[in-house]
C-alpha positions as CSV (number, residue, x, y, z in Angstrom):
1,X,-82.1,-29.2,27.9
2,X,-82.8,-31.7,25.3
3,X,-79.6,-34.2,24.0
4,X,-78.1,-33.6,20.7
5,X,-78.9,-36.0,18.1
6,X,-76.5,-38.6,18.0
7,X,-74.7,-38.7,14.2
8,X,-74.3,-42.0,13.0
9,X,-73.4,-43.1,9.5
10,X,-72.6,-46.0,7.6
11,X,-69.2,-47.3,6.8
12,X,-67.9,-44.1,8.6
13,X,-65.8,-44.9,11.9
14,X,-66.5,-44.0,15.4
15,X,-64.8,-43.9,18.4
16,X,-66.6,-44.2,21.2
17,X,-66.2,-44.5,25.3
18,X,-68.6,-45.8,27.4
19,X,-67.8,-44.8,31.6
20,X,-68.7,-46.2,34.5
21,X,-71.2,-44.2,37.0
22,X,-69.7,-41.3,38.7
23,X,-66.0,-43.0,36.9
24,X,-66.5,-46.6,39.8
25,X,-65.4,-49.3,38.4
26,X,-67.2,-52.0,35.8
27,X,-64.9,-54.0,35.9
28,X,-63.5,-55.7,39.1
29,X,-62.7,-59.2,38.0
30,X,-61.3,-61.3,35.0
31,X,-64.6,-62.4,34.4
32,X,-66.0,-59.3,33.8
33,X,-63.6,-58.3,31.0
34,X,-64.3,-61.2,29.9
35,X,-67.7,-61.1,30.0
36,X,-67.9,-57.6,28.4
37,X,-65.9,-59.2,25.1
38,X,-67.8,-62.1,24.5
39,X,-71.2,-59.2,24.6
40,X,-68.9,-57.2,22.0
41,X,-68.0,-59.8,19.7
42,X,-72.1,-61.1,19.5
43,X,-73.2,-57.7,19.6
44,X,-71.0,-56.3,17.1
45,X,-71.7,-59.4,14.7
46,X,-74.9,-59.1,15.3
47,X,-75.6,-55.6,14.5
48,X,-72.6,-55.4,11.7
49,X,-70.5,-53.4,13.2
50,X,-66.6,-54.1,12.6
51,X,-64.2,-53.7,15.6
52,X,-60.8,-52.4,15.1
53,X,-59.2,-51.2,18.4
54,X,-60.1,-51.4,22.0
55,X,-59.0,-51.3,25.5
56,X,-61.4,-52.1,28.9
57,X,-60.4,-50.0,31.7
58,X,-61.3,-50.6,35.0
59,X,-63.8,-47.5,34.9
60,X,-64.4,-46.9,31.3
61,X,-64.0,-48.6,27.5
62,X,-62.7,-47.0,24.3
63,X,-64.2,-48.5,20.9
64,X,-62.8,-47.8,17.2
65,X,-65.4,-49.2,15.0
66,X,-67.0,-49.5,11.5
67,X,-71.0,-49.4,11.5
68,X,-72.4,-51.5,8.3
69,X,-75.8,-50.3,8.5
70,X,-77.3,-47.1,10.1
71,X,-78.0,-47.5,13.6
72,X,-75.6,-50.3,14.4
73,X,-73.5,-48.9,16.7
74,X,-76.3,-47.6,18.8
75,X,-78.4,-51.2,18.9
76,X,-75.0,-52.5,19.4
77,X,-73.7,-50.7,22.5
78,X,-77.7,-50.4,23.8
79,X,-77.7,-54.3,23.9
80,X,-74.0,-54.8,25.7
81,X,-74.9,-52.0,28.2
82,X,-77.9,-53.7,29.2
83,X,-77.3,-57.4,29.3
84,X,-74.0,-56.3,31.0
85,X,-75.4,-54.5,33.7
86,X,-78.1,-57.4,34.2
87,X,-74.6,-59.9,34.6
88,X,-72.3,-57.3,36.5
89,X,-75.5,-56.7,39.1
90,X,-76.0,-60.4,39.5
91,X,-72.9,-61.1,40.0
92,X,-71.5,-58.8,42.6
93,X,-74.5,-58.5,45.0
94,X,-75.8,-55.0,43.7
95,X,-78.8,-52.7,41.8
96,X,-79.0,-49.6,40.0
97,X,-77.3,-48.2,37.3
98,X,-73.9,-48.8,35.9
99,X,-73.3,-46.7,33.5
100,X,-72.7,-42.7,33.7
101,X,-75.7,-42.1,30.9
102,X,-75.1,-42.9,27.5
103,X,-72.1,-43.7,25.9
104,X,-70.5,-40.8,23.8
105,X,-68.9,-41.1,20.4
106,X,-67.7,-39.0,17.7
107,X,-67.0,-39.5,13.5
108,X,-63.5,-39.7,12.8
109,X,-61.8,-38.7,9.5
110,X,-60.2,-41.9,8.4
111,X,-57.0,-40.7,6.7
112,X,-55.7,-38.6,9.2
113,X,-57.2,-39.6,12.4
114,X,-57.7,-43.3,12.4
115,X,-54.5,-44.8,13.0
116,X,-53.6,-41.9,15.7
117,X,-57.2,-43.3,17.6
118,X,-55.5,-46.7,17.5
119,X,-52.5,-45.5,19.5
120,X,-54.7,-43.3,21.9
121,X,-56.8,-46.3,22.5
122,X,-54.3,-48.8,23.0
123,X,-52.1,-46.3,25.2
124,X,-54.9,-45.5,28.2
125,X,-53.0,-48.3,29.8
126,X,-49.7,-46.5,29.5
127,X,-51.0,-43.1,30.3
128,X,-52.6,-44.2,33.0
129,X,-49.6,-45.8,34.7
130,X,-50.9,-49.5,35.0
131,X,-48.3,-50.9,32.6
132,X,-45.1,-49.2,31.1
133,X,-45.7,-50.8,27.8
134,X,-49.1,-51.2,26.0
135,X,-47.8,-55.2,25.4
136,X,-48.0,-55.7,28.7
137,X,-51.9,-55.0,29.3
138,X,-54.0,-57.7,28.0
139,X,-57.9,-55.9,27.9
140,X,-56.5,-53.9,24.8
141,X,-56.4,-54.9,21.2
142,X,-52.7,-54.1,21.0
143,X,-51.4,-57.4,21.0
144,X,-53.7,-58.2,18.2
145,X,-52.8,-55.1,16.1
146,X,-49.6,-55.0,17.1
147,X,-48.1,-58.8,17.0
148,X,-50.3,-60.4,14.7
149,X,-52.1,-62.2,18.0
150,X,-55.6,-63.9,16.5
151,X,-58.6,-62.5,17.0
152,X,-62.6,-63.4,16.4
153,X,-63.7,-59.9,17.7
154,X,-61.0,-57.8,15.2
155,X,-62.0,-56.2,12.1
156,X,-58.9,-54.7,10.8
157,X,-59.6,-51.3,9.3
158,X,-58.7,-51.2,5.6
159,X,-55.9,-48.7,6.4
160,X,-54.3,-50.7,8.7
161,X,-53.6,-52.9,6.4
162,X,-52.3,-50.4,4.0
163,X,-49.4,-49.9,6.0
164,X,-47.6,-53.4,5.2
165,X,-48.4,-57.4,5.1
166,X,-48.1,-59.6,7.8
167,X,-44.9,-59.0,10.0
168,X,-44.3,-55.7,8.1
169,X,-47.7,-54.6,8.7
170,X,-47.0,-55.2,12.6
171,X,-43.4,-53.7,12.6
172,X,-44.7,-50.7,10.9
173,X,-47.2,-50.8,13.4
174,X,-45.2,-50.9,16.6
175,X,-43.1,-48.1,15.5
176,X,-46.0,-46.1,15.6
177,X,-46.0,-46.2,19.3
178,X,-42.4,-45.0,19.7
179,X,-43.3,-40.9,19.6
180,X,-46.1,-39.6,21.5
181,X,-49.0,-38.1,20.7
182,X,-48.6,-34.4,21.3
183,X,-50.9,-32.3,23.6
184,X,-53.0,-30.7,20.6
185,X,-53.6,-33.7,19.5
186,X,-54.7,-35.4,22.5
187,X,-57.0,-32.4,23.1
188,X,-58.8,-32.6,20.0
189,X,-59.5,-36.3,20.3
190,X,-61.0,-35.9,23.7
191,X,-62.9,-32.6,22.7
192,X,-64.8,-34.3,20.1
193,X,-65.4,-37.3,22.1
194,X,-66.9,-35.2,24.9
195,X,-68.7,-33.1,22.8
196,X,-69.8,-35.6,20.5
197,X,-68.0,-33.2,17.3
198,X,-66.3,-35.0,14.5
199,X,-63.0,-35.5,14.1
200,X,-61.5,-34.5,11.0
201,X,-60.7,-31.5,9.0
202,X,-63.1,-28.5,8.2
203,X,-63.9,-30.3,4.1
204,X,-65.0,-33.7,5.9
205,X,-66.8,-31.9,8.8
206,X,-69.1,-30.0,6.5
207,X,-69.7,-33.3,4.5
208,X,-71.3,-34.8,7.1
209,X,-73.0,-32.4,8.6
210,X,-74.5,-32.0,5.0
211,X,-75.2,-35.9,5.0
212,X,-76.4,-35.9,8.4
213,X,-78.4,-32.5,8.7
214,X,-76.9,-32.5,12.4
215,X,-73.7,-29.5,13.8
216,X,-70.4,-31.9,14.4
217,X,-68.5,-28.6,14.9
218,X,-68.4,-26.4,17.8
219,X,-71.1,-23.8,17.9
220,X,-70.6,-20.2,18.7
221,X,-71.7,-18.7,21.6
222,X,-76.0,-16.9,21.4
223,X,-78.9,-18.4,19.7
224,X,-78.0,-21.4,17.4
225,X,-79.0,-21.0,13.4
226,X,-81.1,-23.9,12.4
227,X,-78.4,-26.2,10.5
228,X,-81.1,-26.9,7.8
229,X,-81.1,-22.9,6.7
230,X,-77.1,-23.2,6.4
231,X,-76.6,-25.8,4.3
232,X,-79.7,-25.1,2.2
């Protein structure tokens, strides 16, 4: 069966995860999360893409990111994926693949998913029960979204900084973190990360499926209607 076309727009946000092959690790010393950043921060300059939350696992990564120009997230995370497998081979005495196929992504509707995706991003750490507060896991971008830590690789999304200035901004922040995100929620974030859907409500999916001439909803079950004879 052939892939569906990845959507990719300008100036709309992703989020993205990248995993390891059959979920093994990537990442096994400080070096490689280190490694992997300095790759991100080139790569993402490089290709204009801006960076606003992340978190390395030992098995997987989570992106939320801006692309500038069309294409930029994909020549972005083609040229990380590469050049790291080339470093992470090297250096631990192995060959073959790394990664388990490409990296899946999904648009997100800005004004009411993007700052949820910054708490499900910089919670993995949490729910995965390596730290009991996201503060305490440094391979995330909480501390720099949360306490104002500095930051070359950061791109602060324009609403994040609508919710307050400086130590406001951060304050306002962290008290996002104090309720959970509920089950639904949580379900619909990794459903259209899986499945490569958007994430938004039913007005912004049908504007871009209109801009990108590509389904980011769920399809019914039987033979698919060509998307150019439903939006025509």
């Amino acid at each position: 069966m052939a892939r569906s076309p990845r959507v990719e727009l300008p100036h709309i946000t992703q989020h993205i995860i990248q995993r390891g092959n059959n979920r093994q690790p990537c990442f096994v010393s400080e070096q490689d999360f280190t490694t992997y950043l300095d790759y991100l921060e080139e790569y993402s300059k490089q290709f204009e893409v801006n960076i606003h939350a992340w978190v390395l696992m030992t098995n997987h990564v989570h992106l939320l990111c801006t692309p500038i120009k069309s294409k930029g997230v994909s020549c972005m995370m083609q040229s990380i994926g590469r050049r790291y497998v080339r470093y992470f081979n090297k250096k631990h005495h192995r060959t073959g693949t790394l990664w388990e196929g490409r990296y899946k992504s999904c648009l997100v509707q800005s004004n009411n998913y993007l700052l949820q995706l910054y708490l499900y991003i910089e919670l993995n750490p949490v729910r995965a029960a390596m730290v009991a507060d996201p503060s305490l896991y440094i391979w995330s971008s909480y501390k720099v979204n949360a306490l104002g830590e500095p930051s070359d690789l950061c791109t602060p999304h324009q609403l994040y900084l609508s919710i307050g200035l400086n130590n406001a901004r951060c304050q306002a922040y962290q008290a996002l973190f104090k309720p959970h995100l509920d089950d639904k929620l949580l379900s619909d974030i990794r459903q259209s990360l899986n499945k490569g859907l958007a994430l938004g409500n039913t007005k912004f999916k049908e504007q871009i499926e209109k801009l990108s001439g590509c389904r980011v909803t769920e399809g019914k079950r039987g033979r698919p209607i060509s998307l150019k004879k439903q939006i025509t």
